[in-house]
C-alpha positions in Angstrom: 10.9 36.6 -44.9 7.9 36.0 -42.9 8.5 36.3 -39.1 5.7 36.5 -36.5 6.6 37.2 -32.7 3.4 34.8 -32.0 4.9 32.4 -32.9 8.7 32.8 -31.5 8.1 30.8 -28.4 5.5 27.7 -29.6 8.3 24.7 -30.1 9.3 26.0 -26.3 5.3 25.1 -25.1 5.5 22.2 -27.2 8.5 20.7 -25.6 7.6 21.6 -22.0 4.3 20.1 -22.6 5.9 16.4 -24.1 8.3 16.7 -21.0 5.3 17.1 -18.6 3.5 14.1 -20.5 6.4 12.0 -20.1 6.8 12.9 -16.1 3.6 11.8 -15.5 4.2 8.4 -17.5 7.3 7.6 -15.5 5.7 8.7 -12.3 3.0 6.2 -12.5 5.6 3.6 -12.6 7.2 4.9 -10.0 6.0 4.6 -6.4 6.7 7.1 -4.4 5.6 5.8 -0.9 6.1 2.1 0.1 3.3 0.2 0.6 2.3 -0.7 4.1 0.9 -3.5 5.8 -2.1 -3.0 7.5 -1.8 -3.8 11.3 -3.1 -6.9 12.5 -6.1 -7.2 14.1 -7.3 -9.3 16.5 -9.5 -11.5 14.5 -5.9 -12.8 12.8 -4.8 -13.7 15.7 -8.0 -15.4 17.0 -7.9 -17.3 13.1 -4.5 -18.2 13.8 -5.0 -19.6 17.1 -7.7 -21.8 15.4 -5.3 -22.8 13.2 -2.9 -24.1 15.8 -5.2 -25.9 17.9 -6.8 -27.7 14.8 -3.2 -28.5 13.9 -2.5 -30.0 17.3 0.2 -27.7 17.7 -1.5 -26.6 21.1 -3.3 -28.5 23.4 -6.5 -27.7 24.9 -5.7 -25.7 28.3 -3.3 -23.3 26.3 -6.1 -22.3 23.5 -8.2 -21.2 26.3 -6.0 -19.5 27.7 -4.9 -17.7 25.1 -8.3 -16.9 24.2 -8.7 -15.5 27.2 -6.3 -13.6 26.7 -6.8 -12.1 23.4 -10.7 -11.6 24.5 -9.1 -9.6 27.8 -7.1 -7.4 25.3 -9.4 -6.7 23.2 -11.4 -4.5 25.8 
């Protein structure tokens, strides 16, 4: 009976080693922080703007006003 004390612990490395393998499968599917939304800036809201005055949705007076506005804040 052949028994070598190298040996004695090798199907424990190979089992931590196929457990560590599949962790870092799952954790790839897994996320772990949720995404955020970067903040809005103010070109969006100057492109939005645009939008509603082509639209018709604002008149004039009030997309120059609220350009001024957004130029004020933006200071």
């Amino acid at each position: 009976m052949y028994y070598n004390h190298h040996y004695m612990f090798m199907p424990w490395i190979w089992w931590i080693i196929l457990i560590g393998i599949v962790l870092l499968i799952i954790s790839n599917f897994i996320p772990w922080r949720p995404s955020r939304k970067p903040p809005k800036s103010k070109d969006d809201a100057l492109d939005i703007l645009k939008q509603r005055y082509a639209r018709g949705e604002i008149d004039r007076e009030e997309f120059e006003e609220r350009l001024r506005v957004l130029r004020e804040h933006s200071k």
